[in-house]
MARTILO-43797 format. One line per field, with one value per residue (C-alpha): x, y, z; residue in three letters. Coordinates in steps of 0.2 Angstrom, whole numbers, padded with zeros to 4 digits. Layout:
px = c(X:...)
py = c(Y:...)
pz = c(Z:...)
code = c(ALA:...)
# end
This chain:
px = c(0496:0494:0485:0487:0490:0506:0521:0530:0533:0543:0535:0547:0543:0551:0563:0554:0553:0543:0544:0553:0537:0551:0560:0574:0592:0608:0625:0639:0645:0627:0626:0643:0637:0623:0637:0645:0629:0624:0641:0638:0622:0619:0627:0625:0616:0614:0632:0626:0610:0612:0596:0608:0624:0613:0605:0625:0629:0615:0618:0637:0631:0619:0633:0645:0630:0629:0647:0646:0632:0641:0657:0649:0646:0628:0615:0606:0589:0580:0581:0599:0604:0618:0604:0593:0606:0606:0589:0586:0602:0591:0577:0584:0593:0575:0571:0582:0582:0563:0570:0579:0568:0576:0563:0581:0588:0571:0571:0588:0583:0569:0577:0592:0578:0568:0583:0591:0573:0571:0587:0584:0566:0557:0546:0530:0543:0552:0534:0530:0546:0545:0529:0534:0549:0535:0523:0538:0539:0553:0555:0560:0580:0579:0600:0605:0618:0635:0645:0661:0667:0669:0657:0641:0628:0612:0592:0587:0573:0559:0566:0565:0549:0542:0549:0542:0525:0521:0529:0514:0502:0505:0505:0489:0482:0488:0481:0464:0464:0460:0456:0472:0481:0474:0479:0497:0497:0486:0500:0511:0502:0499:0517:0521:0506:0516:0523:0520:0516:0503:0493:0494:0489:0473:0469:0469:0461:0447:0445:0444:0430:0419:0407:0402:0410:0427:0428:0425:0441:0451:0448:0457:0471:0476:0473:0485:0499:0496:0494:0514:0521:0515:0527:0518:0507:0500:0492:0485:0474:0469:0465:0456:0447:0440:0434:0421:0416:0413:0404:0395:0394:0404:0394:0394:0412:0418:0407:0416:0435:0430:0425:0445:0452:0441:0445:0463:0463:0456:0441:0426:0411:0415:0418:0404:0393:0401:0401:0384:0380:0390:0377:0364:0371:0371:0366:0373:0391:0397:0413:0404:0395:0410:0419:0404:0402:0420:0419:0401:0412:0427:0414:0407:0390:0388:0371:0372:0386:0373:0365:0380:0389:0372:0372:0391:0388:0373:0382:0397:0394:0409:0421:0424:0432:0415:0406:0417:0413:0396:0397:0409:0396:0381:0389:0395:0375:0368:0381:0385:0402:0410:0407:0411:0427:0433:0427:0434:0450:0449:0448:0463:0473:0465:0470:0487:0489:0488:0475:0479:0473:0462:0451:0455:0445:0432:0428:0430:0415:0405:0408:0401:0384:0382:0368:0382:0383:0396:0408:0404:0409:0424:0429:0426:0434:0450:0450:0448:0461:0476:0470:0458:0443:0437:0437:0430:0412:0404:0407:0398:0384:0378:0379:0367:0356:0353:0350:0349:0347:0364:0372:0389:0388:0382:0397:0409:0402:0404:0422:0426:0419:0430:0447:0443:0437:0453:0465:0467:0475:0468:0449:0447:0456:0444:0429:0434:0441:0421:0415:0427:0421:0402:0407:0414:0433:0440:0458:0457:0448:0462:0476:0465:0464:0483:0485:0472:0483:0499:0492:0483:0492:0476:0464:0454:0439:0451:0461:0443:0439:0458:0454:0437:0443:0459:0446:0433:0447:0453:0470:0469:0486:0483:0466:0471:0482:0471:0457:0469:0475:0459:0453:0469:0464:0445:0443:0426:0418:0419:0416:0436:0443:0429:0434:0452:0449:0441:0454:0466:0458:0455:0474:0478:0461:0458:0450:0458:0459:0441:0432:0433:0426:0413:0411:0396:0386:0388:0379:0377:0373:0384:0376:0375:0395:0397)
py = c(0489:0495:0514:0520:0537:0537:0550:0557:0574:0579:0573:0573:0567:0553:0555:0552:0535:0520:0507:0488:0476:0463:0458:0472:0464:0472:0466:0463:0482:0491:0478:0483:0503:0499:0491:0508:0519:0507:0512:0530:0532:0520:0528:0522:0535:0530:0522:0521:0510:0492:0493:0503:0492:0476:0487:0492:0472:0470:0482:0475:0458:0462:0472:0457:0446:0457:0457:0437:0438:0452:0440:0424:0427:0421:0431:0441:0432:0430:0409:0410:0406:0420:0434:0426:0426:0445:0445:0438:0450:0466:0459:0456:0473:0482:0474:0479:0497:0497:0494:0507:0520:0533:0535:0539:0523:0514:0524:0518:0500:0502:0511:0497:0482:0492:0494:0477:0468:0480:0474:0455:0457:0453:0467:0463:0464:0479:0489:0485:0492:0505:0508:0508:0518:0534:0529:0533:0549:0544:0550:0541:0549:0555:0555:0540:0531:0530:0516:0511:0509:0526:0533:0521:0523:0514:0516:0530:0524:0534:0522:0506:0509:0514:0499:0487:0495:0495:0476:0470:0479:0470:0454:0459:0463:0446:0436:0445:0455:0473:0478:0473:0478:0496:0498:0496:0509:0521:0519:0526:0540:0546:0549:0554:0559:0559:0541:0535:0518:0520:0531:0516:0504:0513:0520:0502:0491:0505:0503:0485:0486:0490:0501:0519:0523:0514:0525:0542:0532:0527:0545:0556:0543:0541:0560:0565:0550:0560:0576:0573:0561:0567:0555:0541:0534:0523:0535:0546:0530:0522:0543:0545:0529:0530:0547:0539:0528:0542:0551:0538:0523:0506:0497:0510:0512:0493:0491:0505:0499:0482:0488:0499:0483:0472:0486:0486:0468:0471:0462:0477:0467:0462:0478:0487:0475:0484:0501:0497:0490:0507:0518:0506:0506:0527:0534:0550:0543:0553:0542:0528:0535:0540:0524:0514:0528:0524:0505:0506:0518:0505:0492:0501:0503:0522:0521:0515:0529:0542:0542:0541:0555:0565:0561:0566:0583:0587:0583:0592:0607:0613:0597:0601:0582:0576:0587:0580:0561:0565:0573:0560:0548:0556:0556:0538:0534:0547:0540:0524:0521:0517:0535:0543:0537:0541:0559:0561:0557:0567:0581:0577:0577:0593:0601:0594:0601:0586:0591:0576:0565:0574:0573:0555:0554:0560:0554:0539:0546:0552:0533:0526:0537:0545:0557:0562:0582:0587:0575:0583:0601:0596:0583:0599:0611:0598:0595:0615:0623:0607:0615:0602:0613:0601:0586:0597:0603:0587:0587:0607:0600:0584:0598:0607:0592:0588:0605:0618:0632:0631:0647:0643:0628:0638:0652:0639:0630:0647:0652:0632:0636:0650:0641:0628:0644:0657:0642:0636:0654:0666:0659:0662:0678:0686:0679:0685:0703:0705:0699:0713:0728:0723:0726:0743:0736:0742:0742:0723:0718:0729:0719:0703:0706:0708:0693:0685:0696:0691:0670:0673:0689:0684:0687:0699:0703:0703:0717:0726:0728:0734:0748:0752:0756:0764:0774:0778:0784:0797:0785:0789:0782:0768:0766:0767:0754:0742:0743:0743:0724:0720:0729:0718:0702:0705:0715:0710:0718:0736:0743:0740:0750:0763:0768:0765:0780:0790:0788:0792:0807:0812:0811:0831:0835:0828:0838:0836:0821:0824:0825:0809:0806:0793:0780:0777:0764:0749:0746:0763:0767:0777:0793:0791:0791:0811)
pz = c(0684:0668:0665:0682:0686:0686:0698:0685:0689:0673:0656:0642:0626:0616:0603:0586:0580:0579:0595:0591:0592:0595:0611:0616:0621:0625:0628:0640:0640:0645:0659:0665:0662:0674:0686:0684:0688:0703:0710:0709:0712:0728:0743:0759:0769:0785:0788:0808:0803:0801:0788:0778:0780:0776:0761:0756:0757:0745:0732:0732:0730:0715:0708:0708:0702:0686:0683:0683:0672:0662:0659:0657:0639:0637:0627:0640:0643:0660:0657:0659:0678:0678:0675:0688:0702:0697:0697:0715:0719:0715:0720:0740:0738:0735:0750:0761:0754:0759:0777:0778:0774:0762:0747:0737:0739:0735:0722:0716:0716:0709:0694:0695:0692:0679:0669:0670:0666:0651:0644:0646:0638:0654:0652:0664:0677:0671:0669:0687:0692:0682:0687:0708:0702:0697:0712:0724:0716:0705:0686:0672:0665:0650:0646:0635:0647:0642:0640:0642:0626:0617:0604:0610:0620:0627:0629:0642:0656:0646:0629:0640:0648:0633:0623:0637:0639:0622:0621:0636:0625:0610:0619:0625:0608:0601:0615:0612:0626:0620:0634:0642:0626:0628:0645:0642:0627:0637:0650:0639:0632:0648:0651:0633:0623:0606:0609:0588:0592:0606:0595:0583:0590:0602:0586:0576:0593:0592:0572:0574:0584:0569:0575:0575:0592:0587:0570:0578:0592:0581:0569:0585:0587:0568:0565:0578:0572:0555:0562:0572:0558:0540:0531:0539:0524:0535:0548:0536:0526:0543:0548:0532:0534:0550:0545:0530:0544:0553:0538:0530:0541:0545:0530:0518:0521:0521:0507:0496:0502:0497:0481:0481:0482:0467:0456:0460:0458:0442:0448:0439:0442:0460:0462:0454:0467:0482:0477:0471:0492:0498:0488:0497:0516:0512:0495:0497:0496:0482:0480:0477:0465:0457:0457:0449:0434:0430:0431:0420:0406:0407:0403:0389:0396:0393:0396:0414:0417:0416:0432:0442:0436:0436:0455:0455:0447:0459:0474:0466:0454:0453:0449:0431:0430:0435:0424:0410:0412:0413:0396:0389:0396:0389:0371:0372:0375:0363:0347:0353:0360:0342:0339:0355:0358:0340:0344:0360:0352:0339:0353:0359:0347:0339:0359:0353:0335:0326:0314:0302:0317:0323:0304:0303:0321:0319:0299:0310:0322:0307:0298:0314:0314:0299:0313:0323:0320:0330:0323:0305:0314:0318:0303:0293:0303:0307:0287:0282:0294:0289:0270:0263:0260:0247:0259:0272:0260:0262:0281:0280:0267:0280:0293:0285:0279:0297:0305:0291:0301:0307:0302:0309:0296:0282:0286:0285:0272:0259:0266:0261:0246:0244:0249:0234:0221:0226:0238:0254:0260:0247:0247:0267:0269:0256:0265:0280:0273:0268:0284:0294:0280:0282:0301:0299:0299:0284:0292:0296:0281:0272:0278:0275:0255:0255:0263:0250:0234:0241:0239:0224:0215:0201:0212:0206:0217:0232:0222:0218:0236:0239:0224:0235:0253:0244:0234:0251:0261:0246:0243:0224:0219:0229:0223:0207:0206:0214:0202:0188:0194:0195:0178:0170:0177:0176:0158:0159:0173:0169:0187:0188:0173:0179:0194:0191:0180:0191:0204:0190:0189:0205:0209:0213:0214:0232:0246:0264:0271:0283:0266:0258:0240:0243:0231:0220:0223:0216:0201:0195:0173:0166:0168:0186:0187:0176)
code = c(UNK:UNK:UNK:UNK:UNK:UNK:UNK:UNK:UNK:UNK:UNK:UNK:UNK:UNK:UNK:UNK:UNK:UNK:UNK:UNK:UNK:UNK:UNK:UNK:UNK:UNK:UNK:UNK:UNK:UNK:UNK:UNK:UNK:UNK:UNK:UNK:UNK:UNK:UNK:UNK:UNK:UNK:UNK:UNK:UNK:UNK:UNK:UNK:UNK:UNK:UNK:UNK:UNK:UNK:UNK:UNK:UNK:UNK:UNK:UNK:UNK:UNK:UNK:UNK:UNK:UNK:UNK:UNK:UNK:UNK:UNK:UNK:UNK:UNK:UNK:UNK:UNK:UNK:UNK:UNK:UNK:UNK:UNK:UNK:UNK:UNK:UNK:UNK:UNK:UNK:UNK:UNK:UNK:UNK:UNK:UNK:UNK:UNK:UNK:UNK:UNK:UNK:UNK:UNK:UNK:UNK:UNK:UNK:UNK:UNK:UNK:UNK:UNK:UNK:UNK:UNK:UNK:UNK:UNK:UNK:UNK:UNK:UNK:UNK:UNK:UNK:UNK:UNK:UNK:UNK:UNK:UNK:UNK:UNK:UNK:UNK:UNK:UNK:UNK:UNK:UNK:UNK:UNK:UNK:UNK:UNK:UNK:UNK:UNK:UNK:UNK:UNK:UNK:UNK:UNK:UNK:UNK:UNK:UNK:UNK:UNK:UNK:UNK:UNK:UNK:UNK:UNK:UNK:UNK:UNK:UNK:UNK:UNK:UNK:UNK:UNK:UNK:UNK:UNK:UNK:UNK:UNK:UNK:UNK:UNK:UNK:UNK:UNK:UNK:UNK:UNK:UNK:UNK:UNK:UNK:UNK:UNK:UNK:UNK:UNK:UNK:UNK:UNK:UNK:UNK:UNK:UNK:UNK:UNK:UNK:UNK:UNK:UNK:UNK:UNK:UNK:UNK:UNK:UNK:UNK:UNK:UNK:UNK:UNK:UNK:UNK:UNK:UNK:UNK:UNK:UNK:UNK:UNK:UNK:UNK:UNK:UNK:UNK:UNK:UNK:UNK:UNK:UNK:UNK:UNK:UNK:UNK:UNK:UNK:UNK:UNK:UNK:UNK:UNK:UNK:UNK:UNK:UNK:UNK:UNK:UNK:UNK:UNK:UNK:UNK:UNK:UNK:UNK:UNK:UNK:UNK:UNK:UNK:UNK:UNK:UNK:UNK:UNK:UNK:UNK:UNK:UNK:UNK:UNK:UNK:UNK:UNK:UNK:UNK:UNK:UNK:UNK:UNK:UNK:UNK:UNK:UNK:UNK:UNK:UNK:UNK:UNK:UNK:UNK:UNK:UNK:UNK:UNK:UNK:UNK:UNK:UNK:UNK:UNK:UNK:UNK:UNK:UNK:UNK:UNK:UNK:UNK:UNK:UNK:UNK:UNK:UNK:UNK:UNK:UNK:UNK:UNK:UNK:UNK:UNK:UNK:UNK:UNK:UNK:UNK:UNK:UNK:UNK:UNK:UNK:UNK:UNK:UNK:UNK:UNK:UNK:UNK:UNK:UNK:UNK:UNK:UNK:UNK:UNK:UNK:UNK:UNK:UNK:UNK:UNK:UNK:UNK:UNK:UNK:UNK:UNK:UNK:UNK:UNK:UNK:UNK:UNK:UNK:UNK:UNK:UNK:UNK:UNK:UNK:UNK:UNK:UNK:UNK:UNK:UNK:UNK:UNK:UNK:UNK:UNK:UNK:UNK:UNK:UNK:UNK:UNK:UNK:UNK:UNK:UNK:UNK:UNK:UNK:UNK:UNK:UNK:UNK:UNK:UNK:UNK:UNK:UNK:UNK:UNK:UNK:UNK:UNK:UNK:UNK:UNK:UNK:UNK:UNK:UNK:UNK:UNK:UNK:UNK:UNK:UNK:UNK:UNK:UNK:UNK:UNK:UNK:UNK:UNK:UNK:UNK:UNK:UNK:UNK:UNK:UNK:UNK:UNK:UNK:UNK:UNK:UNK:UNK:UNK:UNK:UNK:UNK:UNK:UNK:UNK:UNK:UNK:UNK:UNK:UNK:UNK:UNK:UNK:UNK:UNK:UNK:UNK:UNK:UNK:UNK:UNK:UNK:UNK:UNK:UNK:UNK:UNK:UNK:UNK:UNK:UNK:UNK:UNK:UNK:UNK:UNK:UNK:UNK:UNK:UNK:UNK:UNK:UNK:UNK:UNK:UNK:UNK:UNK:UNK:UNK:UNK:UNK:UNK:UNK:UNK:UNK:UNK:UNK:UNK:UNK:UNK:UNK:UNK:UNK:UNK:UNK:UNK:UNK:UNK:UNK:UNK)
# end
């Protein structure tokens, strides 16, 4: 009977691959192989004993009943009459092997009417001799057998025994016998504990049940298919959905794969509804939570997003993608979702380079909420760097209007300024060259002004504050010069044809480098610079 503790005293495990769930069937040539292996394996032992020589008659006339099964040319199949006179043969042989008391030659026919009832599909018969053959102490053979015909080869006993247990188990299952159905497949996993299609179908029986119990089953059989066959997609989904039963409950569980299914169907609603029951049946399940924030934002109700992926982020602090939709969320309710998605877009495509695009989105987000500061930060900024300074000031000025104590505003709102005054290279650089001097950088803010010059060779502040760091740091001829552009360009601020002089007339007269001539004030009469 099926599950039994069975005699096998050398446990070998099957060769890789699933098991057929249709009726196994061989030809004429294994039949005449199993002639063959009869013939060398069934020796009359006890040539004295007429148990043996009634046995020996036995065995011949099964033989020859195989043969004429063998050349009669009809498909094997225990209907035919051919295979049944070989069946009966065996059968009687058996019997008069059991009479003569040799566990060997019991053994033998056993083996000999597993094989053969294997190979015509009669598989209830062929588990029961199988099943003898391991209670007499036999083993199941390993070795492919050999045919006749060169290069080919046909199922071991461990392939047919596994191919007709697993067969009576599926029936079973069909027939709505689980109980039955699982005492085949435990059969077989009792004998070869990594037999794929055993673990399948005891872990799917146990899912099926639909309770706890059956999850927590059905988890350690799926898990190990998966754990012995990781290309098998199917044992890893069935592993990994017996484990949220498991975790989070049958209802919860069935409720959230229902809802996989709407949504893949394109069904959102439906969908939304189940993962809305999952969060019911068990409201810490995070998925779920995750699932119905993402159907609310594809329905545009950003509002209603919210509170999922603030559960989301709770559970999860450190999922950055979760922390992302909440913000995305958040906007789209704050500015409406218009605005949002044009600044979200914007971003992209800002992250991307595109700073033409990037403008145009979010003047898009700004045109949909006039309110919307950060999209005014970025329209200006997008608009500023791609060299439209003037576009970018009104973007600076709303800014402003609606928070004025944004200094990061009012900073880019004068080097804007400045790019429109001195041009969309020149204007910057200065403003920036001023902000690294202020900062006790006068080496950056040196190379800055020659950036600016080199833009806007009529540029005459920028050449000033060359003249001055020159001048500070006792670089007199270079001082000099620089003023002098200036002085040239400027003819009206006199500070420039002033210190040009004094630089002029400094030149020769310097002291060593560590005693720099500090400049005057700015602003200074002229008595102040005798």
């Amino acid at each position: 009977m099926a599950h039994r503790s069975l005699a096998l005293t050398r446990r070998v495990p099957r060769l890789r691959g699933p098991a057929s769930t249709g009726p196994v069937t061989a030809g004429r040539t294994l039949l005449s192989v199993l002639v063959l292996t009869l013939m060398g394996t069934w020796h009359p032992v006890f040539a004295q004993d007429a148990a043996a020589a009634g046995y020996a008659a036995a065995a011949a006339s099964a033989r020859a009943a195989l043969s004429a099964a063998q050349t009669s040319g009809e498909t094997p199949h225990p209907d035919r009459p051919e295979w049944q006179a070989a069946f009966q043969a065996g059968e009687a042989a058996l019997a008069l092997a059991r009479t003569a008391r040799d566990p060997a030659v019991v053994r033998e026919a056993l083996r000999f009417n597993a094989r053969v009832y294997a190979v015509v599909g009669w598989y209830s018969r062929a588990f029961e001799a199988f099943d003898a053959l391991l209670a007499e102490g036999g083993e199941l053979a390993t070795e492919e057998v050999a045919s006749a015909v060169a290069g080919e080869s046909y199922p071991s006993d461990v392939d047919l025994f596994v191919t007709a247990t697993n067969q009576l188990g599926f029936a079973r299952y069909q027939a709505g016998d689980d109980e039955g159905a699982r005492g085949y497949y435990l059969s077989v996993l009792d004998l070869f504990p990594e037999e794929p299609e055993a673990l399948r179908w005891l872990g799917r029986i146990a899912f099926e049940q639909g309770d706890l119990e059956g999850a927590r089953v059905a988890s350690r059989y799926f898990g190990r298919l998966a754990e012995l066959y990781p290309d098998d997609a199917g044992a890893a989904y069935y592993a990994g959905l017996s484990r949220d039963r498991v975790s989070y409950g049958v209802a919860a569980s069935d409720a959230f794969q229902r809802g996989l299914q709407h949504y893949e169907a394109g069904n959102l609603e439906e969908a939304l509804a189940e993962f809305g029951m999952a969060l019911v049946a068990n409201p810490d399940y995070v998925d779920a939570e995750v699932w119905a924030g993402r159907i609310e934002l594809e329905s545009r109700r950003p509002a209603r997003a919210v509170p999922h992926w603030e559960n989301v982020v709770s559970a999860r602090p450190e999922d950055e993608g979760a922390a992302w939709f909440l913000g995305y969320a958040r906007v789209l309710a704050r500015w409406g979702v218009e605005a949002g998605e044009a600044y979200y877009r914007g971003l992209g495509a800002y992250e991307a380079g595109d700073l033409e695009a990037a403008a145009a989105e979010f003047q898009a987000a700004t045109a949909a909420d006039d309110d919307f500061v950060d999209a005014h930060v970025w329209a200006a900024r997008s608009l500023q760097e791609a060299g439209e300074p003037l576009a970018a000031i009104p973007h600076w000025e709303r800014v402003l209007a609606l928070d004025p104590a944004d200094e990061r505003a009012a900073w880019y709102l004068t080097r804007a300024r400045q790019a429109l005054e001195f041009g969309p290279v020149a204007g910057p650089a200065y403003y920036d060259a001023l902000a690294h001097y202020q900062a006790g950088d006068p080496a950056e803010a040196e190379r800055l002004l020659r950036v600016a010059v080199d833009a806007n060779p009529a540029f005459a502040q920028a050449w000033g504050y060359l003249g001055r760091i020159a001048f500070q740091e006792g670089r007199y001829a270079e001082a000099e010069e620089a003023y002098g552009r200036a002085a040239s360009i400027a003819p009206e601020v006199d500070d420039y044809a002033f210190f040009a002089a004094e630089a002029r007339a400094l030149q020769g007269k310097a002291e060593p480098e560590d005693e720099i001539q500090p400049l005057p004030p700015e602003g200074d009469d002229e008595e102040g610079r005798q």
